[in-house]
N, C-alpha and C positions, 0 to 999 in steps of 0.2 A: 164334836170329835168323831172322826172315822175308823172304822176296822180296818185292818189289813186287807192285805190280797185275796185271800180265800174267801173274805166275807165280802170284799165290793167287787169283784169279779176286775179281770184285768183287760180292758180293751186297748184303742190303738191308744198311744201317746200324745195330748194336748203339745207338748212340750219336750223337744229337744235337748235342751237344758236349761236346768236349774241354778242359778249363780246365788249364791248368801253373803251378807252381812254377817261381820263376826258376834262384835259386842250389840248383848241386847236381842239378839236371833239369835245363831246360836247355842255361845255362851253366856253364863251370868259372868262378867268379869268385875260386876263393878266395887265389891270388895276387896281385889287385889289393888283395884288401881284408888281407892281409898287409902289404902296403907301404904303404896308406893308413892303418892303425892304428897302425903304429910310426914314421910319418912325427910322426904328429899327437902319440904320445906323447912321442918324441923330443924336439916341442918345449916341451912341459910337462915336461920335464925326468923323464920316467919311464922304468922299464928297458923295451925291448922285450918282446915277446913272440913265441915259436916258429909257426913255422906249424900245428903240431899244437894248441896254446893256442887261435891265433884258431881251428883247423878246430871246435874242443869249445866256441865262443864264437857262430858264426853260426846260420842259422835262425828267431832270433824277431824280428829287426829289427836298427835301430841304435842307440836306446839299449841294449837288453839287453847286447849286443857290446862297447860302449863300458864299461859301469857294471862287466864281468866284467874288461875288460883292463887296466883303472887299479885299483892296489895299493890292498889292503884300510883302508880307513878314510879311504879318500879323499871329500871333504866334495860336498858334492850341488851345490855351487856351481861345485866344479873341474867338476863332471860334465857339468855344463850348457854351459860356457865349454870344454869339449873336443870336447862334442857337434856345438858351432856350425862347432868348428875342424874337426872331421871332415866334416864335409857340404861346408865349403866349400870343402878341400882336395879332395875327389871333382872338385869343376869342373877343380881344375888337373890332378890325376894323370890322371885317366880311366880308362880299362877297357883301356889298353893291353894288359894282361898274361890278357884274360879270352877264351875262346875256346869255342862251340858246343859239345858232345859229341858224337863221331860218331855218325851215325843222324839228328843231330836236325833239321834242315834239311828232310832227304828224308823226314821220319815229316811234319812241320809241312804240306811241299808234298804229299803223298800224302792225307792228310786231306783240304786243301780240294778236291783232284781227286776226292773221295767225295763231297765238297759235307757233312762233316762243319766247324760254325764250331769255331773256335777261342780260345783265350782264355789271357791270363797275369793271375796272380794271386798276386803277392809279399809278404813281409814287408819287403822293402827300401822305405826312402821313395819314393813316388811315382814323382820327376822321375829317380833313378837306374834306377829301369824301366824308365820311356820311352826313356832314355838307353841303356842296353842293348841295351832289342829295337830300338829303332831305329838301332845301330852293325851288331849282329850277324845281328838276325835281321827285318830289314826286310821289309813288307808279307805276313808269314804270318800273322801276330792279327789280328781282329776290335776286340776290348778287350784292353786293356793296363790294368793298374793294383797300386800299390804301396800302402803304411800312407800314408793323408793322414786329413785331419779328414773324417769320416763312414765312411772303415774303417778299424775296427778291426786291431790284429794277430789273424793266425789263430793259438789253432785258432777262434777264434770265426767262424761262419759270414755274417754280414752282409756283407764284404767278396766273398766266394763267390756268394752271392744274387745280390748288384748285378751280378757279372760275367755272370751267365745269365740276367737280367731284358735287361740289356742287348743277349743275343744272342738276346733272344726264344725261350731252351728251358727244360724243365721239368727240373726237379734229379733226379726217378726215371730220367730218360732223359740222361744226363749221366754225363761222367768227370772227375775229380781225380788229378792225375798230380803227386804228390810223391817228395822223398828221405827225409821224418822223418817220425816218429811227429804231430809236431804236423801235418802234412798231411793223416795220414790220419785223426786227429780233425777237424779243419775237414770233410774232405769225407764223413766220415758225418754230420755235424750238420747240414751243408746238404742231405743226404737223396740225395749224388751216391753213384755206384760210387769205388770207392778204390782208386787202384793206384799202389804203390809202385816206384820204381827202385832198382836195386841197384848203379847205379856212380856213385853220391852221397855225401854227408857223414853218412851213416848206414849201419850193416851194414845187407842186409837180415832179418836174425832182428829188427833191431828194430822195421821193418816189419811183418813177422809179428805178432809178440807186442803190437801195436798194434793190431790186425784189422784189414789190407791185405786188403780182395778179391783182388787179385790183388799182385804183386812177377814184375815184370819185368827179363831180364838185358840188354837192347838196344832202343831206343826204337822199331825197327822191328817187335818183338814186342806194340804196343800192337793195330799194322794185325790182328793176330789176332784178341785181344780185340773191335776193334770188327766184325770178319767174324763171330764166334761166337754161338751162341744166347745169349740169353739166359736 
């Protein structure tokens, strides 16, 4: 872990900008979306699932999560009419149970005191993003954005692009800060640096074995990277 600003001294900026990952970097969200999956199954009449289940189920969005937690051979119709009931149960449950990870706040406020922008970029739908960074992690993004219609889920990088068209920087001069392997495909495809977290919903060896430029153990550890040569 690293100090602040006054203790590592502030040179010029590795880094442009910094795009995040929600769930897993971030946020801890994976006990809302425990309670929001077995709520919704529950009422389709299906057995629960562990929180260890949902952990091996998030990552690529809310279909994928959904089509993985309802029991094999279930019809694309129930999928659809569970999907609806999942998103719209999210409005009632909320993020009650979902909470920052230490560091992350004061990594988010120390960037823009570098005048480094910032950016989240999720496979969660859209309005759950905004919802999110605007409960937890209010006024530290530039751009906020989840899966809607025009991005794609990652790893595909068009959803990436948009987020750094939009902050006006160049993807060579750019970082991607995920917990999974799919992160760190999105942000070599988008042509960013890739840097994995290790207190996320991935080991970091699968980071690794992904080709992470970098895997970090504390989000204040990023302030490094972006002080370091490039």
């Amino acid at each position: 872990m690293v100090a602040l600003r006054d203790e590592v001294g502030l040179g010029p900026n590795r880094f442009q900008a910094v795009v995040f990952d929600l769930d897993g970097t971030l946020l801890d969200t994976l006990p809302d979306l425990v309670l929001l999956t077995n709520s919704t199954l529950e009422e389709f009449g299906f057995p629960p699932r562990t929180a260890d289940e949902i952990h091996s189920f998030v990552g690529n969005g809310v279909r994928p999560l959904v089509t993985q937690a309802v029991p094999e051979g279930t019809s694309d119709e129930t999928i659809e009419a569970i999907l609806g009931r999942w998103k719209s149960l999210y409005s009632v449950l909320g993020n009650k149970l979902t909470r920052p990870y230490p560091g992350v706040v004061e990594l988010a406020t120390e960037l823009r005191a570098r005048q480094v922008v910032t950016g989240v970029l999720s496979n969660k739908f859209e309005q759950g993003v905004i919802d999110c960074v605007g409960e937890y992690l209010p006024g530290l993004f530039e751009v906020v954005h989840g899966e809607r219609d025009g991005i794609p889920r990652k790893p595909d990088p068009e959803g990436l692009r948009l987020v750094l068209a939009e902050l006006g920087c160049d993807a060579s001069k750019s970082a991607y800060v995920g917990d999974s392997p799919t992160d760190i495909a999105c942000a070599h495809r988008a042509g960013c640096f890739a840097i994995g977290v290790s207190w996320g919903y991935h080991d970091a060896s699968e980071l690794r074995e992904a080709g992470a430029d970098a895997v970090v153990e504390h989000p204040l550890d990023i302030l490094v990277l972006n002080d370091s040569a490039a």
